[in-house]
C-alpha positions as CSV (number, residue, x, y, z in Angstrom):
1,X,89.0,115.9,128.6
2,X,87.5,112.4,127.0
3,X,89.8,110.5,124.8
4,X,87.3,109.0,122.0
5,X,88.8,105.3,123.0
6,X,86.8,106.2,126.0
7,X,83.6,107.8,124.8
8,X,80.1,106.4,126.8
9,X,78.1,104.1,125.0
10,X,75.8,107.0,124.6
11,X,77.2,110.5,123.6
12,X,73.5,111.9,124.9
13,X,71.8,110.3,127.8
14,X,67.9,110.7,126.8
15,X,66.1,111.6,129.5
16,X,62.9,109.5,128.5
17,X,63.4,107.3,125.9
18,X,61.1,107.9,123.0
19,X,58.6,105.3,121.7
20,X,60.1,103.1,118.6
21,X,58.8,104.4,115.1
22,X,56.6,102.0,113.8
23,X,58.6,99.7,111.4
24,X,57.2,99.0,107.4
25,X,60.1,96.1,108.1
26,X,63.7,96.1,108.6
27,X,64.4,93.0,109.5
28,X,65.8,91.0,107.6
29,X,67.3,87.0,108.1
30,X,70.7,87.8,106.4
31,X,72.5,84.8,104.9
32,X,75.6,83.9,106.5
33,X,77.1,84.0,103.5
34,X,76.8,87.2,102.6
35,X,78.2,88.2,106.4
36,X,81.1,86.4,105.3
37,X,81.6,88.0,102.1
38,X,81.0,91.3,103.8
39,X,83.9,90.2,106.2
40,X,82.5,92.5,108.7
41,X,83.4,91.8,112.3
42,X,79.8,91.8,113.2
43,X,79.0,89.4,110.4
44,X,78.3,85.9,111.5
45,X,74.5,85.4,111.9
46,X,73.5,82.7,109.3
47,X,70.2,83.1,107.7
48,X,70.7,82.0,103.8
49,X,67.1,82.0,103.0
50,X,64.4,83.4,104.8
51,X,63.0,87.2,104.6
52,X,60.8,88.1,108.0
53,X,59.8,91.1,106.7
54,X,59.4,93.5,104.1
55,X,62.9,95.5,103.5
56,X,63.5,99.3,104.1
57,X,66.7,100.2,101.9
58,X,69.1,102.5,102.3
59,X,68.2,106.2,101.3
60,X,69.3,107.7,97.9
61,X,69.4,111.0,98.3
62,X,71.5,114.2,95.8
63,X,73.6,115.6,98.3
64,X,76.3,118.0,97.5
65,X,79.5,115.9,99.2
66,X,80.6,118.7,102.2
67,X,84.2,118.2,103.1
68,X,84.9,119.6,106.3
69,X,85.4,123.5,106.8
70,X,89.0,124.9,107.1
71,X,89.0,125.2,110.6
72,X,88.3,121.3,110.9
73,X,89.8,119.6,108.4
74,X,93.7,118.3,108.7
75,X,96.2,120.9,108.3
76,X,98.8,120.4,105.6
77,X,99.7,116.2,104.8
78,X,103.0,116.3,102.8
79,X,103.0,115.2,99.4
80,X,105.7,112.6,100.9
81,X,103.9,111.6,103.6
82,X,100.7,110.7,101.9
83,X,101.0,107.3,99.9
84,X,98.5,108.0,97.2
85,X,98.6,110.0,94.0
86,X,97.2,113.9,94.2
87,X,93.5,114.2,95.6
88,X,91.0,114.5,93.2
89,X,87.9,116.5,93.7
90,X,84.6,113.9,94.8
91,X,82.6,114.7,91.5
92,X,86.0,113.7,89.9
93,X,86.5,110.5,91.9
94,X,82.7,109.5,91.2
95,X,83.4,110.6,87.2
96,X,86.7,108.2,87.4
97,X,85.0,105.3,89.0
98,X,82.0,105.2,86.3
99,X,84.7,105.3,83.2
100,X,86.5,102.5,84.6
101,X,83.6,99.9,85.2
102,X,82.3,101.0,81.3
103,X,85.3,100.8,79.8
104,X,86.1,97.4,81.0
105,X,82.5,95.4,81.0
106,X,82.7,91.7,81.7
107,X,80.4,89.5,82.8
108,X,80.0,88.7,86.6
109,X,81.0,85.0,87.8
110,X,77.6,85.3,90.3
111,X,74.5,86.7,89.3
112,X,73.7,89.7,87.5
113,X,75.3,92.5,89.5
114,X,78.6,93.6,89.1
115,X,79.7,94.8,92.3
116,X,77.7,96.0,95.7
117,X,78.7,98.2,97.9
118,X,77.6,97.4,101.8
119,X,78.1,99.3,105.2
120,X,78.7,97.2,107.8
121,X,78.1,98.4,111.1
122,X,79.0,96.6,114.3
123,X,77.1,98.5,117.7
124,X,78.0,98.8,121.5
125,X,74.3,97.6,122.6
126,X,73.1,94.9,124.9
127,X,69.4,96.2,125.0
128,X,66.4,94.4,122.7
129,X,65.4,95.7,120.1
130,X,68.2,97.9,118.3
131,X,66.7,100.9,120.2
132,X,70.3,102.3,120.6
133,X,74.2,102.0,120.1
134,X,77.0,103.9,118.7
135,X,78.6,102.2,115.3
136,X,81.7,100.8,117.4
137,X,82.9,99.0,114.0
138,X,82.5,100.9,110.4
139,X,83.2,98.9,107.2
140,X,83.0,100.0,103.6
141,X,82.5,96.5,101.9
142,X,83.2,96.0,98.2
143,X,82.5,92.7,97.0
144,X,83.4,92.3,93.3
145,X,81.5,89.8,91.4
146,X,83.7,90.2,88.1
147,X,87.1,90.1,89.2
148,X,86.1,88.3,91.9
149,X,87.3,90.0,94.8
150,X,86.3,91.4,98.4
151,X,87.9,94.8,99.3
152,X,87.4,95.7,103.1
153,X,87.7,99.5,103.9
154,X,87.8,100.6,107.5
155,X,86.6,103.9,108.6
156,X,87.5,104.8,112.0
157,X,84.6,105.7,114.2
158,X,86.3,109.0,115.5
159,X,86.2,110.5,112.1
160,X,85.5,114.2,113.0
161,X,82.2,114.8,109.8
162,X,80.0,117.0,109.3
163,X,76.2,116.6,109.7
164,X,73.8,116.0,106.6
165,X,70.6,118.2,105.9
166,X,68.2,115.6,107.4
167,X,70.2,114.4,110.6
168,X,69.7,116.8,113.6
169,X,72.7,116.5,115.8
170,X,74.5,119.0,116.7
171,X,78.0,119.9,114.3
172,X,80.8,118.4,113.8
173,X,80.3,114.8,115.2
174,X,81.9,111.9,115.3
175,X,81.2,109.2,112.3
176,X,80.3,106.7,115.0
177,X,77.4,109.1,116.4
178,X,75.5,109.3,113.2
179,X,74.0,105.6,114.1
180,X,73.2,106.8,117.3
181,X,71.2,110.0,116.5
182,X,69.9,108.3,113.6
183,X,68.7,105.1,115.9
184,X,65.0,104.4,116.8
185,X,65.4,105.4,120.6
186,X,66.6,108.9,119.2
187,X,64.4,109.7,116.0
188,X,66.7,112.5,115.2
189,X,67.4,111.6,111.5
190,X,64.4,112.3,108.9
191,X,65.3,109.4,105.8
192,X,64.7,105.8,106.0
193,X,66.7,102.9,107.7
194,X,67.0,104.6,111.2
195,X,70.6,104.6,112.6
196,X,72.1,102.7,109.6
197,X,70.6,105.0,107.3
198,X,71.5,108.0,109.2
199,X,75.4,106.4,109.0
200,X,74.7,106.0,105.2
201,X,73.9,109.2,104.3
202,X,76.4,111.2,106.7
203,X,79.1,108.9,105.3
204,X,78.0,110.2,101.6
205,X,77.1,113.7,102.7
206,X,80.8,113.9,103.5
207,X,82.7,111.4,101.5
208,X,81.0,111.3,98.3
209,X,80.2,106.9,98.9
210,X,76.7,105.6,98.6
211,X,76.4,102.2,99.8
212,X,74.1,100.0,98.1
213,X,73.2,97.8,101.4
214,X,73.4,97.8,105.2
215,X,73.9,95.1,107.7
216,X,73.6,95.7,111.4
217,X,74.9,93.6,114.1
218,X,74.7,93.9,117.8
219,X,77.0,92.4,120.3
220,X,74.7,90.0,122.0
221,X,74.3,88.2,118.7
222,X,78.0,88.6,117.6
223,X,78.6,86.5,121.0
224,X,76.1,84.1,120.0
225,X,77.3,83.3,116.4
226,X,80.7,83.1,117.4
227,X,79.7,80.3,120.1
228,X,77.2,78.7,117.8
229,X,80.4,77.7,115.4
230,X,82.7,76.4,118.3
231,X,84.5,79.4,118.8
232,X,87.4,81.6,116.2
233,X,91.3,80.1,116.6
234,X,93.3,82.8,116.3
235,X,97.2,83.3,115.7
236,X,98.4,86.4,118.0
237,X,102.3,87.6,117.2
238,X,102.5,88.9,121.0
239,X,100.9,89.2,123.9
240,X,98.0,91.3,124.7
241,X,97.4,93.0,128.1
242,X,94.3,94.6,128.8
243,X,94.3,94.2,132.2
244,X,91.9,93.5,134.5
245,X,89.7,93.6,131.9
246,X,91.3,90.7,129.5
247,X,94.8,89.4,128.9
248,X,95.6,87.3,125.8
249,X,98.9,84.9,125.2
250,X,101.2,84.8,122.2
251,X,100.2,82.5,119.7
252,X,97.1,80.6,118.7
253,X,94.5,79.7,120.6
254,X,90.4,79.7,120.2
255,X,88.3,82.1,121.6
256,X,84.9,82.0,122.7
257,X,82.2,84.5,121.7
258,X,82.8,86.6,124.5
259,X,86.2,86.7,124.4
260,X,86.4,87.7,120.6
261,X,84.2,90.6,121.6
262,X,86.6,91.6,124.0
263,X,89.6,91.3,122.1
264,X,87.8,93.5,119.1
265,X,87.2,96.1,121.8
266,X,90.4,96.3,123.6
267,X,91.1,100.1,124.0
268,X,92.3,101.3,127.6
269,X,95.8,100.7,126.7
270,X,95.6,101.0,123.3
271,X,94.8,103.2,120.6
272,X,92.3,103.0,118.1
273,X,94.8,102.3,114.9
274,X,95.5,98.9,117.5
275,X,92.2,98.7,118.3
276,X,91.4,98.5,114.4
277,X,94.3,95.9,113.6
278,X,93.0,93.6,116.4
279,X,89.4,93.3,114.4
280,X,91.4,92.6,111.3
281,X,92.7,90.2,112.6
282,X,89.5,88.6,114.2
283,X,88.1,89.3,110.4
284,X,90.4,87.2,108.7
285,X,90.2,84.0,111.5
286,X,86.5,83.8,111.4
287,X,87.0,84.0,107.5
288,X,88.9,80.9,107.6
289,X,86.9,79.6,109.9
290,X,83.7,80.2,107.7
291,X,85.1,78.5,104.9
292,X,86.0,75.1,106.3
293,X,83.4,72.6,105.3
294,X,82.1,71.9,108.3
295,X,80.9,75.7,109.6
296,X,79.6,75.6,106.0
297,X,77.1,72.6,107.1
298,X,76.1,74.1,109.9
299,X,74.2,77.1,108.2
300,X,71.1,75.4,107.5
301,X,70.4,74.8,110.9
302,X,72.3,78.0,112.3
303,X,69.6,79.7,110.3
304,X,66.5,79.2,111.8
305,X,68.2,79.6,115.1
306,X,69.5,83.5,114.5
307,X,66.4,84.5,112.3
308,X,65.8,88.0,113.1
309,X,69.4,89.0,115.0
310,X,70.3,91.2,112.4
311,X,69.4,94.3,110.6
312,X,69.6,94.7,107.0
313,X,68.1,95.6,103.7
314,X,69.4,92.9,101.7
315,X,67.7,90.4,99.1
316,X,67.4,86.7,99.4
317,X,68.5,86.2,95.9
318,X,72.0,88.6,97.0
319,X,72.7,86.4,99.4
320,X,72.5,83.7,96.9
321,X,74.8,85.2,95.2
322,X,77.1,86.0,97.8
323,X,77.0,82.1,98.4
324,X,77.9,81.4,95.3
325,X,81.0,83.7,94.8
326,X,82.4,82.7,98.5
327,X,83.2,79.2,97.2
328,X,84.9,80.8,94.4
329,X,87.0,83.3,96.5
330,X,90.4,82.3,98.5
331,X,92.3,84.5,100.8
332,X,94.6,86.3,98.3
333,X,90.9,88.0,96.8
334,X,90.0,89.5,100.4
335,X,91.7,93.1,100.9
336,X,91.3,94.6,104.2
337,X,92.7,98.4,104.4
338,X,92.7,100.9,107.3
339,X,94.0,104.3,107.2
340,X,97.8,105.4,108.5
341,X,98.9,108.3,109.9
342,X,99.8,110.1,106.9
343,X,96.1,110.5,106.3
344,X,94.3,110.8,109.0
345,X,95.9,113.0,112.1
346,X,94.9,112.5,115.8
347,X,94.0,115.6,117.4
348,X,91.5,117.2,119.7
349,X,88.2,119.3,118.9
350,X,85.2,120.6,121.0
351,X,82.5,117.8,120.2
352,X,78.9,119.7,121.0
353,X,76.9,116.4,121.6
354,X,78.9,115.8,124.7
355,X,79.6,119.6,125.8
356,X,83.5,118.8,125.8
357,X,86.6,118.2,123.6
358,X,87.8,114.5,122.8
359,X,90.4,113.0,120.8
360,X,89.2,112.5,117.1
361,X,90.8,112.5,113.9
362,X,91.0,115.3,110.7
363,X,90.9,114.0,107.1
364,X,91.1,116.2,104.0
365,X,91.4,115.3,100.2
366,X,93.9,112.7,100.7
367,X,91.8,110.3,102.7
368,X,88.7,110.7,100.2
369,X,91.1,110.0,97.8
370,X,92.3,106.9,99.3
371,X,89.1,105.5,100.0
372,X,88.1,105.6,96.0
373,X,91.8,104.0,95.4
374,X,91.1,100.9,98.2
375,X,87.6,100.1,96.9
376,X,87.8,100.5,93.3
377,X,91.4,102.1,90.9
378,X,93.8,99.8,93.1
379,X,93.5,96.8,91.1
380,X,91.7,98.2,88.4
381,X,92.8,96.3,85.1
């Protein structure tokens, strides 16, 4: 048996890779700024101003929100064990969320929009081209521009979902394989935006959450931002053994583009809730090191230099926008939340697309539930 910590870059090995769809555009030169609002671990390619091509956005389809069948789902979460009030059903959830922001309209401190909601998606590939790669990092992004605040939701890649209409992949998968059937080398998914819109609409099909915007980032250019700004200085409260593969010291020190990746990807001897905390922890160092004045004059020039490294369907004028509310923002207005063990359970389940079982996780109610509390009734006034 495959523990999920251990999964193949590729779930399915294609025999012959498929020629690339022929793109309208989905490139996009994403503003730095709005990486760093997204907080995203992938985030970090600066490109404030430029568009290379037209945008395809992320799919807005009426889907019926499918929880998980019976047999799937997570047996039985305590009322004591799950920190959240009782589940509400999605349609509820969605219902809630709509009262609050009309009851309470205010005017946003950047632009015209009052929130947006953005998938970030960090993927395992080295190739050109985006032609591949499993979604090794999954962020729900809220950025607020009335209170203003950032909230940062993680979901964990071995989320054990269920497969939209227009997705053809064999069911249950894991969240992180949705990008991967839905990417250009695999052409399995039928809507718009390839893998990120095939993550999009699996992560609605099942959670009731339509995100607004997507931003892709591969690890060759994660390296390359994170060396392009002198490195991230981190502050680690122990030791980190990951040997032979990498070993980290107690306490700070500043890592290089390569060695970031590798600490965000530490998993032999760890598990994924680890694995998780490690990013976070990447997220809010690069965050600080994003705001100092000097990264912030670089990203004229850093610009030009990553145009094109990215994928995503965002506007020039929302990354304006995103500039203008970062300067506004200071730590105590950036949330990050992943999911404990009282909502999510570890377990094992028969995953078809790689003909054996592997360690995932079961949600139910509770963890939908949680997710609307994170992003939006939390800090609700």
């Amino acid at each position: 048996m495959q523990d999920a910590s251990d999964q193949p870059d590729n779930p399915i090995e294609p025999t012959a890779a498929p020629a690339p769809r022929k793109k309208t555009g989905w490139w996009i030169a994403a503003g730095g700024l709005l990486l760093a609002l997204c907080l995203g671990l992938y985030f970090g390619l600066y490109q404030p101003f430029a568009q290379k091509a037209l945008n395809t956005p992320l799919p807005k389809v009426v889907l019926t929100p499918a929880p998980l069948p019976a047999a799937l789902a997570t047996p039985d979460l305590s009322a004591e064990a799950t920190p959240v009030k009782a589940p509400l059903s999605i349609p509820q959830l969605q219902e809630t969320r709509v009262t609050l922001q009309a009851d309470n309209p205010r005017t946003p401190v950047c632009g015209n929009q009052d929130e947006l909601l953005i998938l970030l998606v960090g993927i395992d590939y080295l190739g050109q081209g985006y032609l591949y790669g499993l979604a090794d990092v999954i962020r729900l992004v809220r950025v607020d521009f009335i209170r203003p605040a950032v909230e940062v939701v993680t979901l964990p890649r071995s989320l054990l979902v269920q497969v939209p209409p227009r997705l053809d992949a064999p069911a249950p998968i894991l969240l992180n394989q949705a990008y991967f059937f839905g990417s250009p080398g695999m052409q399995r998914y039928a809507g718009e935006a390839d893998g990120a819109g095939a993550l999009a609409e699996t992560i609605q099909y099942n959670f009731g959450l339509a995100p607004d915007h997507y931003l892709v980032v591969d690890f060759s250019a994660f390296i390359d931002f994170i060396d392009a700004i002198g490195g991230v200085t981190i502050d680690l409260p122990s030791a980190i053994d990951d040997s032979p593969r990498a070993f980290f010291p107690a306490g700070p020190q500043t890592l290089s583009g390569k060695q970031a990746l590798n600490l965000a990807r530490i998993r032999r001897k760890y598990s994924e809730s680890v694995r998780i905390d490690h990013q976070t922890l990447l997220l809010r160092a690069l965050l600080r090191t994003l705001q100092q004045p000097a990264t912030l004059a670089q990203l004229p020039g850093l610009s030009e230099r990553f145009l094109g490294a990215v994928l995503s369907d965002v506007s020039p004028r929302q990354i304006q926008d995103g500039l203008c509310l970062l300067r506004q923002l200071d730590s105590g207005q950036v949330d990050f939340h992943s999911p404990g063990a009282a909502l999510i359970q570890l377990g094992w389940a028969y995953v078809p697309s790689v003909s054996q079982p592997m360690n995932i996780y079961r949600w139910d109610a509770a963890f939908v539930y949680w997710l609307y509390d994170k992003l939006w009734f939390e800090d609700s006034p």
